[in-house]
N, C-alpha and C positions, 0 to 999 in steps of 0.2 A: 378340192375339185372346183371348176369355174363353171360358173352359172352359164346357162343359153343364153344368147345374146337375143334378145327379142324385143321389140316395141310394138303395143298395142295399139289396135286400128279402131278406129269408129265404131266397128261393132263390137268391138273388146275381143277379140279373137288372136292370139300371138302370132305373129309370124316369126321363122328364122331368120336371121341374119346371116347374108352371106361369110360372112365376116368371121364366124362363129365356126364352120366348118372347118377340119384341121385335114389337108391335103399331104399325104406321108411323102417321101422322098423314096422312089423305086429305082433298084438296081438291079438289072436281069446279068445271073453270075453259070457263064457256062464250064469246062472242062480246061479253058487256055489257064496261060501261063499268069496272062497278065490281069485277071480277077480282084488277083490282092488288092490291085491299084485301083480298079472299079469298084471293090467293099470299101474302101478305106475312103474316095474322094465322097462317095452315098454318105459316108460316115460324117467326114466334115461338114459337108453343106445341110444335112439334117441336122447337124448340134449348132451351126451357125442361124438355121433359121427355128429353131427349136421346136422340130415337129420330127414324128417317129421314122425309122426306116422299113423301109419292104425289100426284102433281099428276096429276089426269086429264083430258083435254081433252075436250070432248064439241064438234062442229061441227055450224052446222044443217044441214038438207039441201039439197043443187045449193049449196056448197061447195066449192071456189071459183066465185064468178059464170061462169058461160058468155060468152064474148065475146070 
């Protein structure tokens, strides 16, 4: 695991470093066809910049069909 990024101030108090923060890579994945192609590009550019993905699912409404 990787240490906080921190540097001590005058009164010896850490602060964060922005730097240090890891911002995931989010993909909102509805019902279409063409999803695959939105998980999959979320996929590569979070392994390219090597931070986690958020795949979020959004369903329409009366999901699942009634029947």
């Amino acid at each position: 695991m990787t240490p906080l990024l921190s540097r001590p101030r005058r009164d010896r108090t850490p602060w964060l470093a922005r730097a240090g923060l890891v911002q995931p890579m989010a993909a909102v994945l509805t019902d279409r066809i063409d999803d695959l192609a939105v998980a999959e590009a979320a996929a590569r550019i979070a392994l390219a910049r090597r931070v986690p993905v958020l795949l979020i699912a959004v369903m329409p409404p009366g999901y699942p069909p009634a029947g």
